[in-house]
VOGU-701277 format. One line per field, with one value per residue: x, y, z of N, C-alpha, C in turn. Coordinates in pm, whole numbers. Example, Ala and Ser with C-alpha at 12.3 -4.5 7.8 and 13.67 -1.06 7.14 Angstrom:
BEGIN
n_u: c(1319 1285)
n_v: c(-569 -225)
n_w: c(780 708)
ca_u: c(1230 1367)
ca_v: c(-450 -106)
ca_w: c(780 714)
c_u: c(1320 1290)
c_v: c(-330 3)
c_w: c(780 787)
***
This chain:
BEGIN
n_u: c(84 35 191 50 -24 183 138 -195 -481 -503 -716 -1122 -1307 -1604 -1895 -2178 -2432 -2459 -2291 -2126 -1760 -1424 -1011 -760 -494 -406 -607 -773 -883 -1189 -1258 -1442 -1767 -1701 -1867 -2142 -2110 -2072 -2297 -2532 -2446 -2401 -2114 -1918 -1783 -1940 -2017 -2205 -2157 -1922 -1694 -1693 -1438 -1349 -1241 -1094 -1239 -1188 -1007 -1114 -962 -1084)
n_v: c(-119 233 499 691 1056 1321 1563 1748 1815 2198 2337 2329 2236 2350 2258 2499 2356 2101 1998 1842 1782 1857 1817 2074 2182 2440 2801 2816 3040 3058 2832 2564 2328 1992 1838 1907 2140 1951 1798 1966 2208 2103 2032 2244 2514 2724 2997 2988 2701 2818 2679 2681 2753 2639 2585 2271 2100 2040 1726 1594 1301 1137)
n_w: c(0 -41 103 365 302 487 519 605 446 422 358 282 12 -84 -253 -344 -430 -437 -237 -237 -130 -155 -54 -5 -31 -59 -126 -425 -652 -871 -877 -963 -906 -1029 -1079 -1105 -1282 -1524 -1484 -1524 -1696 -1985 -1912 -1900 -1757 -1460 -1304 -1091 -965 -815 -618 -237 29 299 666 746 1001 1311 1453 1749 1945 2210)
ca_u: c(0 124 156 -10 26 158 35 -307 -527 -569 -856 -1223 -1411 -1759 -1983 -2301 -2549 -2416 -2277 -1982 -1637 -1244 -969 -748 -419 -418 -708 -798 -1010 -1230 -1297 -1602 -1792 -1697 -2017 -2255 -2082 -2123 -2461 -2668 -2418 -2319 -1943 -1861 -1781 -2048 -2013 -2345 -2112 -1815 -1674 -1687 -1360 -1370 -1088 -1155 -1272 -1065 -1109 -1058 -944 -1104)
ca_v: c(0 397 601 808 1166 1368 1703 1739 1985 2285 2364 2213 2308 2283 2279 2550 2321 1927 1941 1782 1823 1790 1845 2152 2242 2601 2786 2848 3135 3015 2650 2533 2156 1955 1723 2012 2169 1838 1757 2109 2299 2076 1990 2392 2588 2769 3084 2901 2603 2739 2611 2793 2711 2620 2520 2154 2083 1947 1616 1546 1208 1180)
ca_w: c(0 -39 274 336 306 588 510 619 411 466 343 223 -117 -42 -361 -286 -485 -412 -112 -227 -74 -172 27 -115 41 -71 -127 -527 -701 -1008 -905 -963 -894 -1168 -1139 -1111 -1421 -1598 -1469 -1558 -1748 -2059 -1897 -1923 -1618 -1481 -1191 -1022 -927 -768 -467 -104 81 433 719 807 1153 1420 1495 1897 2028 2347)
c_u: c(88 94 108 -1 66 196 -108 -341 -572 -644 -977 -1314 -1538 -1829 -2145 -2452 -2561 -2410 -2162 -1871 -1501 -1160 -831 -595 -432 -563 -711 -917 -1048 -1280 -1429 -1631 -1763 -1848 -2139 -2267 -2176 -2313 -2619 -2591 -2358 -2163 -1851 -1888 -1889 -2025 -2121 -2288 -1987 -1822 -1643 -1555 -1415 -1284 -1182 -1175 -1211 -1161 -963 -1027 -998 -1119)
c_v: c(125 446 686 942 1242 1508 1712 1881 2064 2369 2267 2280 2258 2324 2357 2434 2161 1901 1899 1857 1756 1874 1923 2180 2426 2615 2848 2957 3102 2903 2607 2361 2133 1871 1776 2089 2070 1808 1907 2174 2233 2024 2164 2479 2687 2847 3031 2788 2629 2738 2706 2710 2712 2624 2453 2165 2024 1835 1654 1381 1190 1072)
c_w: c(0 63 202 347 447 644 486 518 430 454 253 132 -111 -177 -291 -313 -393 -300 -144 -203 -148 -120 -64 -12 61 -116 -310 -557 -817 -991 -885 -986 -1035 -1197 -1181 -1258 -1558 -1622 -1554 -1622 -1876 -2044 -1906 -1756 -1611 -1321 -1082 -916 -851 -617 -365 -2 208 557 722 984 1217 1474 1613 1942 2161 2488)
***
């Protein structure tokens, strides 16, 4: 198996419409869901779809 990475990311692209998430180190301007694109816009980027960065949430051990 490949280790696994060990730089956590630091940040989370939340799609406004989907819901869906991917995990982003830096944070990007322009990016928009690709599925959402796909799904309702022909496969062509679409200002409607892009993504709202986040920080991730701390997970506690407890």
């Amino acid at each position: 198996s490949y280790p696994l990475p060990a730089v956590v990311a630091g940040w989370i692209a939340v799609c406004p419409v989907c819901g869906r998430t991917a995990a982003y180190r830096r944070r990007r301007q322009g990016l928009a869901c690709r599925h959402c694109c796909e799904q309702h816009n022909g496969g062509r980027w679409d200002a409607r779809f892009l993504l709202r960065f986040e920080r991730p949430q701390e997970v506690c051990s407890g």
